[in-house]
GURO-303610 format. One record per residue (C-alpha): residue in three letters; chain; x, z, y. Coordinates in pm, 1 decimal, padded with zeros to 6 digits. Layout:
BEGIN
rest|kette|x|z|y
ala|A|X|Z|Y
...
//
This chain:
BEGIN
rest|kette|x|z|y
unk|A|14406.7|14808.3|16821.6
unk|A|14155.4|14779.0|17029.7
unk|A|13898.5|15063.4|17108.5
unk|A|13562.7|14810.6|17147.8
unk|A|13520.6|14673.8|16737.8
unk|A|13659.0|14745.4|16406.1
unk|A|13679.7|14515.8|16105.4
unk|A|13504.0|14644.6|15781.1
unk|A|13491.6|14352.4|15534.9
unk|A|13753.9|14513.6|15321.7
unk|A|13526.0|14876.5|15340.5
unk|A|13231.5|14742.8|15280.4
unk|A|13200.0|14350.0|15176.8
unk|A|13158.2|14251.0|15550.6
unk|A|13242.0|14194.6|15894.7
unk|A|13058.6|14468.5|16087.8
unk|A|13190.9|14516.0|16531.0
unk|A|13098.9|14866.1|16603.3
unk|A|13143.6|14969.2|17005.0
unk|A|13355.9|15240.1|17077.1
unk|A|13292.1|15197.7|17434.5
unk|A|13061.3|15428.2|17679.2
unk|A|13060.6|15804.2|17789.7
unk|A|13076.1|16106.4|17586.5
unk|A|13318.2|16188.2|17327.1
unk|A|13460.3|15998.0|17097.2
unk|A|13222.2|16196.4|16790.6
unk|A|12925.3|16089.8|16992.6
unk|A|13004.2|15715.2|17075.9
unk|A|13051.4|15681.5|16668.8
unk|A|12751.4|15835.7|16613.5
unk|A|12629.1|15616.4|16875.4
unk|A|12781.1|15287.0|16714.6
unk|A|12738.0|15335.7|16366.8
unk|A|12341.3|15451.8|16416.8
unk|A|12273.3|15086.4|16688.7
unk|A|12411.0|14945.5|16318.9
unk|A|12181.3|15069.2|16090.7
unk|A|11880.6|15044.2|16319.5
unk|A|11959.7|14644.0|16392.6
unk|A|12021.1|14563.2|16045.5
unk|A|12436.1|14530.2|16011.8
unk|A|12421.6|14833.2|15776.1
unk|A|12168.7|14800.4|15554.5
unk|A|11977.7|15066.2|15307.9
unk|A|12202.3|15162.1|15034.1
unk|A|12540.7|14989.8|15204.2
unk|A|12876.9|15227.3|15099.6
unk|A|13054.2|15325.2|15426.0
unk|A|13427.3|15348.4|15402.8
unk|A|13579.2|15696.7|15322.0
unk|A|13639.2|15901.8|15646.2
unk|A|13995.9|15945.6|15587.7
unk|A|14008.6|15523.4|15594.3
unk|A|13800.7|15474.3|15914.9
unk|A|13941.9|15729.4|16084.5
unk|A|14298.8|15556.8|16012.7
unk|A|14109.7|15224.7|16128.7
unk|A|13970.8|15331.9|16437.2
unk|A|14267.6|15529.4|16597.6
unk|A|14027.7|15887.0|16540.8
unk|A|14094.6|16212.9|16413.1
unk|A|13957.4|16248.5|16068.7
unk|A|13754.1|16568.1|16189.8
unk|A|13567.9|16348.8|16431.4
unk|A|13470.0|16071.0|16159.8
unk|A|13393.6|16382.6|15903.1
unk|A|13164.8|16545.7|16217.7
unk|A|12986.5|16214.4|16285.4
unk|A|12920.4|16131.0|15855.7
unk|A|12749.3|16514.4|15855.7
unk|A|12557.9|16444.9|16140.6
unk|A|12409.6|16133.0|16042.4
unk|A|12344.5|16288.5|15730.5
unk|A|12139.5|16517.7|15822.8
unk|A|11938.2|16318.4|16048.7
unk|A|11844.1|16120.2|15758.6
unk|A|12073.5|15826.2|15878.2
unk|A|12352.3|15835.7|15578.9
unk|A|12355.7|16053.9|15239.0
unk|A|12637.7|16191.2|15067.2
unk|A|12695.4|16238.4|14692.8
unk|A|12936.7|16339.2|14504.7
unk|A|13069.8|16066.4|14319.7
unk|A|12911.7|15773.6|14514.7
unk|A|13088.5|15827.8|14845.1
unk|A|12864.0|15811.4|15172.4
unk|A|12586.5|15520.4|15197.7
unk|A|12319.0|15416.6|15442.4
unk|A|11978.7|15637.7|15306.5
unk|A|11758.2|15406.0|15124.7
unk|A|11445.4|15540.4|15300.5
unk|A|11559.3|15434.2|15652.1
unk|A|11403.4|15100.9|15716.6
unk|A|11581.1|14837.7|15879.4
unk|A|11417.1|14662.0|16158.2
unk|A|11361.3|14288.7|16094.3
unk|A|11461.3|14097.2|16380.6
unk|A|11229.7|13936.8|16587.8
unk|A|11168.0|13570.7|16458.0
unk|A|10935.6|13279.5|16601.4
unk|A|10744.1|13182.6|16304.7
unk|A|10685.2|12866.0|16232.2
unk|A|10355.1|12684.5|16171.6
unk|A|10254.6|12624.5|15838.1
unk|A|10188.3|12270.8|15820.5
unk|A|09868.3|12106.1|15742.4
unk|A|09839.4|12000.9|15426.1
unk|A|09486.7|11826.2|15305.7
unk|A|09344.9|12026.3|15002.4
unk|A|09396.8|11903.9|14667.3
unk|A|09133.5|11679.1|14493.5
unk|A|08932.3|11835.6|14245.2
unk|A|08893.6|11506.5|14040.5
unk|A|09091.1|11223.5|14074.8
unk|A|08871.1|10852.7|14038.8
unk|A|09152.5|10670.7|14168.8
unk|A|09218.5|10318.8|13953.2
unk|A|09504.1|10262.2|13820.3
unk|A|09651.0|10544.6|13571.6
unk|A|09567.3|10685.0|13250.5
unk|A|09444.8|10989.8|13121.5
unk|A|09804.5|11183.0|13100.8
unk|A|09670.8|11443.7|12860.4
unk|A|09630.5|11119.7|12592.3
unk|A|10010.6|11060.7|12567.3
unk|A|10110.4|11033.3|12169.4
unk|A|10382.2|11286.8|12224.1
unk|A|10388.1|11316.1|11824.9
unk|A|10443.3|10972.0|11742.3
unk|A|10669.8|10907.1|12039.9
unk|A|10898.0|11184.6|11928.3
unk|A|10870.9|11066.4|11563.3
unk|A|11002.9|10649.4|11739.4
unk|A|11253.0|10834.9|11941.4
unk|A|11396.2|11005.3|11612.9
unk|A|11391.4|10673.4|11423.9
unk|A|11512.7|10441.7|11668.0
unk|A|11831.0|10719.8|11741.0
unk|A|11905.1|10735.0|11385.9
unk|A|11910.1|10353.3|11358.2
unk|A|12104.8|10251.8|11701.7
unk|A|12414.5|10120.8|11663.8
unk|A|12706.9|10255.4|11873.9
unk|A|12724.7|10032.3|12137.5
unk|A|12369.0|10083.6|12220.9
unk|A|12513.4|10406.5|12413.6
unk|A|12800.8|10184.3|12598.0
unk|A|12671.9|09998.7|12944.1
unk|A|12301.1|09873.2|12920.6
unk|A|12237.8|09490.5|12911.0
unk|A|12064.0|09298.5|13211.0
unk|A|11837.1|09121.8|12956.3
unk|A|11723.4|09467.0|12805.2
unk|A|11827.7|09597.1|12435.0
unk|A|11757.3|09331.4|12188.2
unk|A|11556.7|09563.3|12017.9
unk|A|11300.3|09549.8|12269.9
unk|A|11266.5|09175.9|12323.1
unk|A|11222.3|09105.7|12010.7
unk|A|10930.4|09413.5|11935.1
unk|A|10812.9|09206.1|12276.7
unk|A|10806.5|08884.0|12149.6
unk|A|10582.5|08930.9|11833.8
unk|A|10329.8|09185.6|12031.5
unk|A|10278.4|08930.3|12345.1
unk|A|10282.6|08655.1|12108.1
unk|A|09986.5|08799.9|11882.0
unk|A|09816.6|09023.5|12064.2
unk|A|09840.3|08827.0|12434.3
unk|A|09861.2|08499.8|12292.7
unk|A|10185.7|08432.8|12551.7
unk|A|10462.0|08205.7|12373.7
unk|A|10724.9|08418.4|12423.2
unk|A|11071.7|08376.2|12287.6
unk|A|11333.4|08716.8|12337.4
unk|A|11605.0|08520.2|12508.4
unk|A|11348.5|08461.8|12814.3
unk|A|11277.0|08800.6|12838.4
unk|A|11375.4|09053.8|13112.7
unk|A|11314.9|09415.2|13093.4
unk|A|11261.8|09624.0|13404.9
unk|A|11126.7|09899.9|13507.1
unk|A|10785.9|09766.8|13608.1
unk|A|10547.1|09518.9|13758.7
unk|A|10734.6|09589.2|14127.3
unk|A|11052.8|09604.2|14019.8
unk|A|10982.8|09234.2|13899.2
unk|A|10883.3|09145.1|14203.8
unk|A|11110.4|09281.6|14401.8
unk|A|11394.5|09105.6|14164.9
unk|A|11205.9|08788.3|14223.3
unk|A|11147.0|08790.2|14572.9
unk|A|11427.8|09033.6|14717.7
unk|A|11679.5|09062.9|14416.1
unk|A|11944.6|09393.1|14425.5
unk|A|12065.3|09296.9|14737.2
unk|A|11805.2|09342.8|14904.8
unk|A|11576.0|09075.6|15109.6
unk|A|11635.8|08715.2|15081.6
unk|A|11858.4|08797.4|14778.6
unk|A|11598.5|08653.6|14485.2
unk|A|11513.4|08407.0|14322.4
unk|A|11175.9|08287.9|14478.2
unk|A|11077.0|08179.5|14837.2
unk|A|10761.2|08137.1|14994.3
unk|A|10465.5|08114.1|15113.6
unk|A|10297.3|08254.9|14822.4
unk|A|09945.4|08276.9|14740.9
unk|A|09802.8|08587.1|14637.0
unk|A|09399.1|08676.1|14528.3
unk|A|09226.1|08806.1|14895.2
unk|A|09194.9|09127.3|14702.5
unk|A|09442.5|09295.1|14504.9
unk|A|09761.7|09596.9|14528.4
unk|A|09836.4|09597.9|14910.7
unk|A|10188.4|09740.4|14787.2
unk|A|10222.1|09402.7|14605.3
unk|A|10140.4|09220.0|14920.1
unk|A|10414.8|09404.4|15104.7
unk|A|10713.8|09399.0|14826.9
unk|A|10659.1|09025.5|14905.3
unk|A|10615.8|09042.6|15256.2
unk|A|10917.3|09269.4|15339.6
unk|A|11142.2|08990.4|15153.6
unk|A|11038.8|08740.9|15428.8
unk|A|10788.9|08579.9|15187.9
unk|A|10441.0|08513.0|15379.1
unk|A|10103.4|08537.1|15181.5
unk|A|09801.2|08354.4|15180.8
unk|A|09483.3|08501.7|15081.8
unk|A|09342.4|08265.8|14801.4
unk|A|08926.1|08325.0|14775.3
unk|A|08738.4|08521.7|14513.3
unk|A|08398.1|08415.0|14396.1
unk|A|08211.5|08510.7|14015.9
unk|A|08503.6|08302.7|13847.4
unk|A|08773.4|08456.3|13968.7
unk|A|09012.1|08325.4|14204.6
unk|A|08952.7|07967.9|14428.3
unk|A|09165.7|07796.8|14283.1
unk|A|09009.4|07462.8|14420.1
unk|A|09195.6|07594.7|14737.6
unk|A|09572.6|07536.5|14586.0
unk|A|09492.4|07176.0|14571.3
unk|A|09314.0|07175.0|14886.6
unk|A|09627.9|07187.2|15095.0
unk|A|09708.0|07525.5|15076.8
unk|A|10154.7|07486.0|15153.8
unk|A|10258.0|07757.7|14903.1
unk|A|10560.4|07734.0|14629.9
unk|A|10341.7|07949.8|14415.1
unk|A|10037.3|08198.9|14339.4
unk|A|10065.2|08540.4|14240.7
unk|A|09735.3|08567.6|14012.1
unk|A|09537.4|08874.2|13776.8
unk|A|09337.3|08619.1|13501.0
unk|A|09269.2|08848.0|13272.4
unk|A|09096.0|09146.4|13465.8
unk|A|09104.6|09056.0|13858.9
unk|A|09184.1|09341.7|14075.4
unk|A|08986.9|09487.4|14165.5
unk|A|08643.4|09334.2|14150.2
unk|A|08705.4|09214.5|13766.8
unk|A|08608.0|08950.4|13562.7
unk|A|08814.5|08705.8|13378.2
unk|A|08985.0|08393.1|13548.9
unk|A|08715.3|08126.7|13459.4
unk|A|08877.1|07827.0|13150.0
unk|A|08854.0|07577.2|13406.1
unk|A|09064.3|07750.6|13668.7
unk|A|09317.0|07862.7|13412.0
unk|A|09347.7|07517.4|13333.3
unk|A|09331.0|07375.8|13686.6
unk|A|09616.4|07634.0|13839.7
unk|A|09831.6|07507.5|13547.4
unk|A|09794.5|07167.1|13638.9
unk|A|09895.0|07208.1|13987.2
unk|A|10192.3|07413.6|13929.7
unk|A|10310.8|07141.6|13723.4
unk|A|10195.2|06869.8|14013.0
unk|A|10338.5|07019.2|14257.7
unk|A|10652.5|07190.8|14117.5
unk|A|10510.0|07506.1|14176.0
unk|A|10479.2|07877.4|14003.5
unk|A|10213.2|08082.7|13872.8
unk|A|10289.5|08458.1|13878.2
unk|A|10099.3|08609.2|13601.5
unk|A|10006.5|09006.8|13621.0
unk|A|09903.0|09131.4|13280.3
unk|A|09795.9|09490.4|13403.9
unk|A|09548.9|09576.6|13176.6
unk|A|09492.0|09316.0|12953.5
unk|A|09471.4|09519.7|12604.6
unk|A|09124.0|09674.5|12764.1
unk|A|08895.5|09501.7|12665.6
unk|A|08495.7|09614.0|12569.7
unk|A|08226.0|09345.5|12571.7
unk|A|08402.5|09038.0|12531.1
unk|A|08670.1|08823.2|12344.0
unk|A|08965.6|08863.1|12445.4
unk|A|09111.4|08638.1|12693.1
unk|A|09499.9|08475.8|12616.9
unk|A|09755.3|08518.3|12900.4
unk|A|09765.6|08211.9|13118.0
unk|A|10135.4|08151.3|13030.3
unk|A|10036.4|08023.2|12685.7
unk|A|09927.0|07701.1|12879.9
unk|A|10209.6|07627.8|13073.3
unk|A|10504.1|07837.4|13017.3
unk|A|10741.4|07651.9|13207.3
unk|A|10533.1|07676.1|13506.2
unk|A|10442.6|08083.6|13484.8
unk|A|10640.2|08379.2|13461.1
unk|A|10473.0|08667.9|13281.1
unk|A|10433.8|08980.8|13403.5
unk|A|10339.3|09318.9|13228.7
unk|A|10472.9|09701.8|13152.5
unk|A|10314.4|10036.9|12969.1
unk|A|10215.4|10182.8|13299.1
unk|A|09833.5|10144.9|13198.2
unk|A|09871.1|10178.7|12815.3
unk|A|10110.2|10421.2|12735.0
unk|A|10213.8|10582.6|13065.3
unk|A|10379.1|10530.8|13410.0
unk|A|10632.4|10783.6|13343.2
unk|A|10786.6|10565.0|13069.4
unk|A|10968.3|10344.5|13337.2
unk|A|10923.8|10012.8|13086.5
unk|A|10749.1|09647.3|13214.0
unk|A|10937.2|09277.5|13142.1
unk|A|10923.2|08937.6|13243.9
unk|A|10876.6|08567.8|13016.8
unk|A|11011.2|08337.4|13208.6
unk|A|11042.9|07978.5|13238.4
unk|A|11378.4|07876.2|13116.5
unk|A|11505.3|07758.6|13420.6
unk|A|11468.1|08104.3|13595.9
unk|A|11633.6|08304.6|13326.8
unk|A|11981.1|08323.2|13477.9
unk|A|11923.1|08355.8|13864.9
unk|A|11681.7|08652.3|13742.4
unk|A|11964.8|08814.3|13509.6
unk|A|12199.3|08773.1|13842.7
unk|A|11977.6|08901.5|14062.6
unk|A|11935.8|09160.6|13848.7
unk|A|12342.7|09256.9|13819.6
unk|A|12555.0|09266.1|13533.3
unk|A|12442.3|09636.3|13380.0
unk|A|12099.3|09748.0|13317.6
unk|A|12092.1|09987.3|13589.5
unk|A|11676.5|10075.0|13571.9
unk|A|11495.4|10102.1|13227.7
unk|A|11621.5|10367.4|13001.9
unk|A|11838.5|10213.6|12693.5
unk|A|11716.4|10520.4|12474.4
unk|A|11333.5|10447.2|12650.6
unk|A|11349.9|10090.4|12541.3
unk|A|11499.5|10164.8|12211.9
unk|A|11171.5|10411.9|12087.4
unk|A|10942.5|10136.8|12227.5
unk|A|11077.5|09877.5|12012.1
unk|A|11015.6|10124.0|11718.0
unk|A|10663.8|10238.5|11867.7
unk|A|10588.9|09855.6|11856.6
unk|A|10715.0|09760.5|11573.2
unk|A|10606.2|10039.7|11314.6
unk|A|10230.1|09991.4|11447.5
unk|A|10204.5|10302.3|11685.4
unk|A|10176.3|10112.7|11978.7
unk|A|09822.6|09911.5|11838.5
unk|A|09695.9|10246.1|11697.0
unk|A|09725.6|10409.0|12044.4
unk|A|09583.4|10065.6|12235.5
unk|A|09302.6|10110.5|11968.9
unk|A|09197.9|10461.9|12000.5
unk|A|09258.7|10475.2|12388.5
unk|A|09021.8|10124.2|12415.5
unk|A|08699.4|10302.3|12241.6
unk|A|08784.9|10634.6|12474.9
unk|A|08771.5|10443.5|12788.6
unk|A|08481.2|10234.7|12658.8
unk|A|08299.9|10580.6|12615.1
unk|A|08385.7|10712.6|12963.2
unk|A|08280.5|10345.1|13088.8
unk|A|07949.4|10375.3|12892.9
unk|A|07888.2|10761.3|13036.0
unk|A|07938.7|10625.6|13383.2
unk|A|07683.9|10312.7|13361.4
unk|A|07458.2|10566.8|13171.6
unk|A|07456.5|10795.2|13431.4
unk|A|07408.6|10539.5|13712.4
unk|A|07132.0|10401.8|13536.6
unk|A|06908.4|10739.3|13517.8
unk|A|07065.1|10898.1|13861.7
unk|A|07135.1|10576.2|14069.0
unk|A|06959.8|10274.2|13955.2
unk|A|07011.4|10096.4|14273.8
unk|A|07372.7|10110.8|14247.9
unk|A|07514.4|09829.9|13956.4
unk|A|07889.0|09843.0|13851.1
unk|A|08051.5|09521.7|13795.6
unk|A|08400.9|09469.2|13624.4
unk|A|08322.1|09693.3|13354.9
unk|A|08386.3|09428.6|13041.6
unk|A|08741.1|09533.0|13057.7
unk|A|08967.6|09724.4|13232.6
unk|A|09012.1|10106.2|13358.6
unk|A|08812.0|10104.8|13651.3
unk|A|08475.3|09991.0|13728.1
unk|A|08321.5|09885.6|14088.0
unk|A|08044.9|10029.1|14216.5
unk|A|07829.5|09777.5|14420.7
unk|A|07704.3|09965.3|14734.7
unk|A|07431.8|09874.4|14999.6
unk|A|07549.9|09700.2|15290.5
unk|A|07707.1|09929.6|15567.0
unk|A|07733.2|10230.6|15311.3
unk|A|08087.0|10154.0|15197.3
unk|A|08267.4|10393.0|15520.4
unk|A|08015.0|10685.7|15455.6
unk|A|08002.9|10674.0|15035.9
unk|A|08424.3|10736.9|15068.2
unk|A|08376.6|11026.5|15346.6
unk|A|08098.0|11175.9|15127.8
unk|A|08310.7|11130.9|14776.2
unk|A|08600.1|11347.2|14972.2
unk|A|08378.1|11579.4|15049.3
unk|A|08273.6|11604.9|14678.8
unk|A|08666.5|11643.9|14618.5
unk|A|08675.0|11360.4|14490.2
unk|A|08983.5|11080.4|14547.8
unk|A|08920.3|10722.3|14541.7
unk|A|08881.2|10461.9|14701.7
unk|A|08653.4|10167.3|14892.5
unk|A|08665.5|09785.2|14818.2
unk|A|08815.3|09753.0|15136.9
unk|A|09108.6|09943.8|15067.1
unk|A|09221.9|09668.9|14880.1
unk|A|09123.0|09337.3|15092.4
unk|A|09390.1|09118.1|15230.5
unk|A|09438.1|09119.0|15592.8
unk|A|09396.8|08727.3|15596.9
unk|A|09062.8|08690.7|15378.9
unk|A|08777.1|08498.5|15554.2
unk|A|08527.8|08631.1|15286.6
unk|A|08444.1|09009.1|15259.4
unk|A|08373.6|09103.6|14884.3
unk|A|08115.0|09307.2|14994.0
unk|A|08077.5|09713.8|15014.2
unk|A|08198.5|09897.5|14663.1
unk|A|08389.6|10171.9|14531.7
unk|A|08672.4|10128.9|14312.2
unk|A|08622.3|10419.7|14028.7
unk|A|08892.1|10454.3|13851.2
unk|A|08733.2|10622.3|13505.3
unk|A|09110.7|10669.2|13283.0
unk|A|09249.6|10902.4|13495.8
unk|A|09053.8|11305.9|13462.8
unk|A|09117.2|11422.9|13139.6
unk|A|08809.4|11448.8|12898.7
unk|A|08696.9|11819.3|12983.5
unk|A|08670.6|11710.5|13370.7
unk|A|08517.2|11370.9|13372.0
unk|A|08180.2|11480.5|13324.7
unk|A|08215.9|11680.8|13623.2
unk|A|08337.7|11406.7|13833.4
unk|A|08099.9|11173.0|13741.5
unk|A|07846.8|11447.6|13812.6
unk|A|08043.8|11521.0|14184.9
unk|A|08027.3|11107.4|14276.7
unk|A|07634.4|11048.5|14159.0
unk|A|07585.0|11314.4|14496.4
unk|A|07848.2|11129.0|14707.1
unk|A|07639.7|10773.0|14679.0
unk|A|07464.1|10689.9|14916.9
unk|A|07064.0|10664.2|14828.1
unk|A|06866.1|10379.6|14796.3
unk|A|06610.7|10223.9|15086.5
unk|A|06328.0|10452.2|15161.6
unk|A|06500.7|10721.9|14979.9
unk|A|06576.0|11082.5|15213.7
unk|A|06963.6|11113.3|15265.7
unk|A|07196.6|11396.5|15341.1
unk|A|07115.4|11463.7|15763.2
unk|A|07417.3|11446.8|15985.4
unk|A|07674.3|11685.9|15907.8
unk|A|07531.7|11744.5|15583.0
unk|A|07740.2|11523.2|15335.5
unk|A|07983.5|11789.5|15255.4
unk|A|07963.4|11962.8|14951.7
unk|A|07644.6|12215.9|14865.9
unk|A|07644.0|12593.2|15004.0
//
């Protein structure tokens, strides 16, 4: 064997080389070897060394000469030996850590203390009680094959729950054989436009028209399916829809009647009527988004488009804004014509929405949960959106929030050139949200003017007070009024 390494996985539960090579005697080069090991880490505190009679027998050595080098290392604090335990590295000799470049610690922004973006509920509002008690009942009551391979169309169950609710409460005409489940208001689209083969593989081609401002996610589901969009104006009505019949070449119009997004305000009766009209014309399609339509404060409500021409719009909503976006639930009601292509697009399996998630929703809709939550949810946002205006009113007079008859957000109407400034400021209030022109399609002609889109569902009730205290010091003041100096729109010191 040869003199330069040894093999102790057997000894000691590893491979350890220790160099037998160099002057002096054989004692002293093991001395030698086996104290370079401790020091660099091979042996470390507490490791058993093999008996002496073993590594003697390994190396080639006397035993005497192994038994000489053990009591030397012992007492220079290297090893200890007890009786019993055999001979182990001492615990008080320190291994050195080897030298290591560290790596930088990357930069990560600091968390938000309050969170004003639009767009999600107040988490801490979940009913987990009566949830729990739907997912008990609807378990209890599924039949067997509910647990076999999950339908395209979504679990009967669920469509039919669907059906009533849209038909009562959204005034859609909705019929459970022309309704899809998914998993949200993207996954629609992306099943329209791209289908689950990816791009090209849907049902609908372009151009499309969409609202100049709106979800610029939305805008690019379409666009990365090869489907370009058209920016269709905005005025006090709602969308242009004067525009469509203007010559606009689009196959359809991807629209938000009920609550525009983000500047709010219902789709005026005449439009409604009028984009109807000219889907039917023209053989086009109205795209429908029903985000947040169950929000409503200071006004009747206002039916779902679809209800006038459901032939010519598909109908699009999910719980993401009423219930929550972890339950991955939305649906389609489609035209009759689409059904199919949709359900192939989609694949033969449900393969997205949970059959057990759609299963407690039927039962949270059906036994009445579902409007008791809408209900008691609707006067808590109507209270936060009351606390906001009231505070703008006494702190900020010269700032007005529009959009605020429904919906979860409002929009806070800046002076002009403040917009850029108001968002810095906000972030340095630790605040997150975000500035009308966040959401403003690349194509639009006509700027909506400066604003911040507050998004007043999302704190939880012990921190919105102190968020809406935090953004009344990020806006900016009104003319004549002193403002913050340069450098001075960070927080207070």
């Amino acid at each position: 064997m040869p003199e330069s390494w040894v093999n102790l996985a057997e000894r000691i539960g590893s491979d350890l080389h220790v160099d037998l090579s160099g002057p002096g005697s054989r004692r002293a080069v093991l001395i030698r070897a086996l104290r370079d090991a401790v020091r660099d880490g091979r042996l470390a505190p507490g490791t058993r060394l093999p008996p002496y009679r073993s590594l003697a027998a390994d190396l080639g050595l006397a035993r005497n000469t192994v038994a000489d080098a053990y009591a030397e290392l012992v007492a220079e604090g290297w090893l200890t030996a007890r009786q019993g335990s055999g001979t182990r590295v001492a615990e008080r000799v320190a291994s050195p850590k080897r030298p290591r470049t560290p790596k930088p610690a990357p930069a990560r922004p600091a968390a938000p203390a309050y969170n004003l973006r639009q767009g999600t509920p107040d988490a801490a509002s979940f009913p987990r009680t009566a949830w729990l008690a739907a997912a008990r009942r609807a378990l209890g009551a599924a039949p067997n094959e509910a647990f076999g391979p999950g339908d395209p169309r979504g679990r009967v169950e669920l469509r039919r729950a669907l059906a009533d609710y849209l038909t009562r409460a959204r005034g859609v005409r909705a019929d459970p054989e022309r309704i899809v489940v998914c998993s949200g208001f993207a996954h629609a689209l992306r099943l329209l436009f791209a289908g689950s083969r990816g791009a090209g593989g849907g049902v609908l081609r372009g151009p499309f028209a969409m609202e100049s401002y709106g979800l610029g996610f939305h805008r690019e589901i379409l666009e990365s399916s090869g489907v370009r969009t058209v920016p269709l104006g905005l005025d006090e009505q709602g969308a242009r829809i004067e525009e469509l019949a203007r010559g606009l070449k689009v196959r359809g119009v991807l629209l938000t009647p009920a609550h525009q997004f983000p500047t709010g305000g219902p789709l005026h009766p005449s439009r409604r009527a009028a984009v109807v009209d000219w889907a039917r014309a023209g053989g086009g399609l109205v795209l429908e988004d029903d985000y947040d339509g169950e929000f409503r404060y200071d006004r009747e409500p206002v039916g779902a488009v679809q209800g006038l021409g459901p032939e010519r719009v598909v109908y699009l909503g999910s719980v993401s804004k009423s219930l929550s976006p972890a339950v991955r639930i939305g649906w389609m009601v489609l035209p009759e014509h689409l059904v199919d292509d949709v359900l192939a697009a989609k694949g033969e399996r449900e393969a997205w929405a949970s059959v057990l998630d759609q299963l407690t929703l039927a039962d949270f809709i059906a036994s009445g949960q579902y409007d008791r939550h809408i209900r008691r949810m609707r006067q808590r946002y109507r209270n936060r959106r009351d606390r906001l205006v009231t505070a703008l009113a006494e702190r900020a007079p010269h700032i007005t929030a529009t959009g605020i008859a429904a919906g979860l957000h409002a929009v806070l109407r800046l002076p002009p050139g403040t917009e850029a400034s108001a968002v810095k400021a906000a972030a340095w209030q630790g605040i997150a949200l975000d500035g009308l022109a966040a959401f403003r399609h690349p194509g639009a002609v006509m700027p909506a003017g400066d604003g911040l889109v507050v998004g007043y569902s999302t704190p939880s009730e012990h921190a919105y007070g102190a968020a809406v205290e935090a953004l009344l010091r990020a806006l900016p003041p009104s003319d004549g009024e002193a403002g913050p100096a340069d450098g001075e729109t960070g927080p207070d010191h």
